[in-house]
Each structure stands twice: as structure tokens, then as C-alpha cells.
N, C-alpha and C positions, 0 to 999 in steps of 0.2 A: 119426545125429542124429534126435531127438524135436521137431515141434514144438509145443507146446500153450498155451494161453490158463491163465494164472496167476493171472487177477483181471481186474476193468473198472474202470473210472473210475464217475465220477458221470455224466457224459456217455457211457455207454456205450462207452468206446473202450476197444480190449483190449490189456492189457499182454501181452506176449507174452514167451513161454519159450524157450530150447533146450536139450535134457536129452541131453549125451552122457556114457557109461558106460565103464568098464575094460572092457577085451578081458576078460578072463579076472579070474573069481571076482566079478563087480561089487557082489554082495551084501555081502561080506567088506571092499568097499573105503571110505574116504572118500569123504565127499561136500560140495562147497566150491560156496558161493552166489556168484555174482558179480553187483552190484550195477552198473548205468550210469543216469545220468539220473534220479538222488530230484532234481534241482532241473535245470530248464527250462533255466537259464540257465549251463550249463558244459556247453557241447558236450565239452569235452576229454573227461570221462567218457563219454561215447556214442558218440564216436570211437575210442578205447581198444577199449568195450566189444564195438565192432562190428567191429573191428581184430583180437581174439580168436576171434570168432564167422567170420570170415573164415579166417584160419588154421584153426582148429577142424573147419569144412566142407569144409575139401581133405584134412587129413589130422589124427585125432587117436587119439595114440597114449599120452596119460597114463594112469598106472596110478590112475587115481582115475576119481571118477562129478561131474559138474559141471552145476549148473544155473547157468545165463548167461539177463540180464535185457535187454537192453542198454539198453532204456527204461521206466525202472521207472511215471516221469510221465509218459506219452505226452503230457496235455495241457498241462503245463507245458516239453515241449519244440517243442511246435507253439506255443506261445504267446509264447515267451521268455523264461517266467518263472521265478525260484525256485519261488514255489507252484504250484501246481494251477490248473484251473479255480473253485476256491471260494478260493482266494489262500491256502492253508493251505500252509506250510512241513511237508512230510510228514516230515524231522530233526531239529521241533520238537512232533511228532504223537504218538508213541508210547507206550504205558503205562507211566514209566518211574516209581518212587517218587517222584524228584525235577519231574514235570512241573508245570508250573504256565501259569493261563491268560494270566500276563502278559509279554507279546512286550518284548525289550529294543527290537526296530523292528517297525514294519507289516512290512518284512523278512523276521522269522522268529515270522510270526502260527502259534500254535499250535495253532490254531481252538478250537471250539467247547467241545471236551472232547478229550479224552485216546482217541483209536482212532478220531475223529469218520469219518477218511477213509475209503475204501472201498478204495484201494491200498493202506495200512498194516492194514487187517482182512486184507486176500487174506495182505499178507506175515506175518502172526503166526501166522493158523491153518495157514500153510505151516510155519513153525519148529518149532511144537506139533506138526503131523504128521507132519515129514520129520525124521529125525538128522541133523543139520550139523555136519562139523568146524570149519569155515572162514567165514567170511564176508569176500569184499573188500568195497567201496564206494567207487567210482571217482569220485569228485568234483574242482573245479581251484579253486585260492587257493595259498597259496604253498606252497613244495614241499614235502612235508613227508609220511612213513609213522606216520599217528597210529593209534597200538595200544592197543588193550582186550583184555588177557588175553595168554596166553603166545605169540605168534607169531615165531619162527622165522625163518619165511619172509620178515621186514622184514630182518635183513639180509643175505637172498642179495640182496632187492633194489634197497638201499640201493648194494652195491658196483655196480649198472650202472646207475644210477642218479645217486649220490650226492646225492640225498634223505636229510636228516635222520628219524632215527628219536624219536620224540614220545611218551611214552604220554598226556599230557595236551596236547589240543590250544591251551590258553593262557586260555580262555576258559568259563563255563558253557554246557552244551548242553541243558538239563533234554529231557527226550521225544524224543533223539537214538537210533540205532539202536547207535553204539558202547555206550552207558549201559544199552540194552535188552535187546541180544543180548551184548554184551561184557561189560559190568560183572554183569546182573539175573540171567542166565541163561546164563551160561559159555561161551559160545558163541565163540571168539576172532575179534574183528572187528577188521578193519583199516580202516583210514578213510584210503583213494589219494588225496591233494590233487596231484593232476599243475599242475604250473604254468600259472596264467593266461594266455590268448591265446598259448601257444607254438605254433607251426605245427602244422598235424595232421600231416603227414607227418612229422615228429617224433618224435610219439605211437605212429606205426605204427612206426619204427626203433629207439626207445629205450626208449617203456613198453611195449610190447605183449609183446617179447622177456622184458624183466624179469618180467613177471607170469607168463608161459611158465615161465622160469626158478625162478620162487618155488613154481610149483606142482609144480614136479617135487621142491621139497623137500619140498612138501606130502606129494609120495605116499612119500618114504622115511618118515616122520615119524609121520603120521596113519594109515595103514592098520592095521585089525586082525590 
């Protein structure tokens, strides 16, 4: 396990990485971004995320290469909030064709411009310079495996799960990461809605396994 600083906040706080790799050929393998914590206010994703990063650090044995975020907003989860510290919604932030500057709520303020933030700068010029097959994005609303591009992997995780599989989450996202990385730039991004206020002990017995599970179709799937 790698651990390194992926980007900062406006407030100087560091998001932070863990970059573990296949035993064998790592060059050759896939490589799947795991997303926890774009919005303050859904511990379930950063429980998940760190649920992963937990297992991961005792023993990890996938035939793939994985960067794990597990708090992508550090200040928005020390604050409570969807947004950030400048109140910008970072899955309303994106440089997506369809972004626009007007928030359906103060909710999902999609600040100033289009890339305003400085944790959606770190995470783009990450994409542009890393090859990524995969992208999760662990977030909590109702349950549901919302997919952009060809993923697979929704339903090994669907069956332990039974989460519906979505590819349109019901609603516009303009400057969203599924629309950025899934739709713009091919990149297949899944969008994790773990259900609302459900127990985190839960999350570590029932999501954390599933996403285990979904990555090891990953590695039959995506490796070159």
C-alpha cells in the first residue's frame, strides 16, 4: 500500500490517496478509482470507502491496480455538508458540455465556473494522466447502481445487494462526474447510492463484500 496526497482543498487540507497494485505484471493490469466522500453529508460513502481501505490494508490480493479516495471533500466532511468549504457541490463542478451556472437549489451550487474547485482540478488532471478503467463513486440516497457506460460489474453487485440497476439516475446532473468521466470521456463510472441512514455496520457486511465482489469481475473483465 502507497500512501500519497492527491490534491488540497482551498483550505489547505489534503485529500488523501492509497494506491495498491496486482502482485504480478501491475503494468499490464487495470486500474479502478474509488471515489468516498464528493459530498460531506453521506457518511455511508466514507464508511464504505474506508470499509475497503480496511480490508485492503490486512490483505489485498486483487489482480488489478486501485486508487481508493475515501474522502474526496475532507472539508465537506468535517463540516457536514454536500459542498465544500466555498458551499460548491463538487457533482455539480465539473467540465461537463451540459454544465450550467444555475443550481436547481443552493443544494447543488455549481459555483463560480465550471472546474472552479481545486479538488475537481486535482481529480481531472488525475484522469488526463492516469489510464482508468473503472471509476466507483460511493455516495447514499436511495439504493440504487447508477451506470454511465458499459459496467459489468453492477450486476455481480446488484445480486448481493439487490440494488436496482439505473443507467439514468431520474434527474439532470449537468457538471456531474458520471456525465464527465462516463458519458464525455468513456471512462465507465458507476454512481454507489448505498441507502440513507442505514447502519454502518451494514455497509461493512453487505457493501463492502459486494464491491470486493464487483472488482474481482473487474479484474477478469478489464485487464489487458
Amino acid at each position: 500500500m502507497e500512501i500519497f496526497k492527491f490534491g488540497e482543498t482551498l483550505l489547505n487540507l489534503p485529500i488523501h490517496a492509497y494506491r495498491f497494485k496486482a502482485a504480478q505484471n501491475p503494468e499490464k493490469k487495470a486500474h479502478v478509482l474509488i471515489i468516498g466522500g464528493v459530498h460531506g453529508d453521506e457518511p455511508e460513502g466514507v464508511v464504505a470507502a474506508r470499509g475497503l481501505l480496511e480490508v485492503f490494508r490486512q490483505k489485498y490480493d486483487l489482480d488489478l491496480n486501485i486508487t481508493l479516495l475515501p474522502e474526496f471533500n475532507p472539508e465537506g466532511v468535517l463540516l457536514k455538508t454536500r459542498g465544500n468549504s466555498n458551499k460548491v457541490d463538487l457533482n455539480r463542478n465539473l467540465p461537463t458540455k451540459d454544465w450550467t451556472s444555475v443550481a436547481a437549489t443552493e443544494r447543488y451550487n455549481p459555483g463560480p465556473s465550471a472546474l472552479s474547485e481545486k479538488e475537481n482540478q486535482a481529480l481531472v488532471a488525475w484522469l488526463k494522466e492516469q489510464p482508468t478503467q473503472l471509476i466507483i463513486s460511493l455516495h447514499s440516497w436511495k439504493p440504487m447502481l447508477n451506470t454511465n457506460g458499459d459496467i459489468p460489474e453492477a450486476a455481480i453487485i446488484a445480486k448481493h445487494t439487490g440494488y436496482v440497476i439505473e443507467p439514468d439516475i431520474g434527474y439532470p446532473t449537468p457538471g456531474s462526474l458520471g456525465t464527465y468521466a462516463g458519458l464525455e470521456n468513456h471512462i465507465p463510472t458507476l454512481t454507489y447510492e448505498i441507502e440513507r441512514d442505514i447502519k454502518f455496520d451494514q455497509i461493512i457486511r453487505v457493501h463492502v463484500p459486494a464491491i470486493i465482489e464487483g472488482l474481482k469481475e473487474s479484474a477478469r473483465i478489464r485487464n489487458r
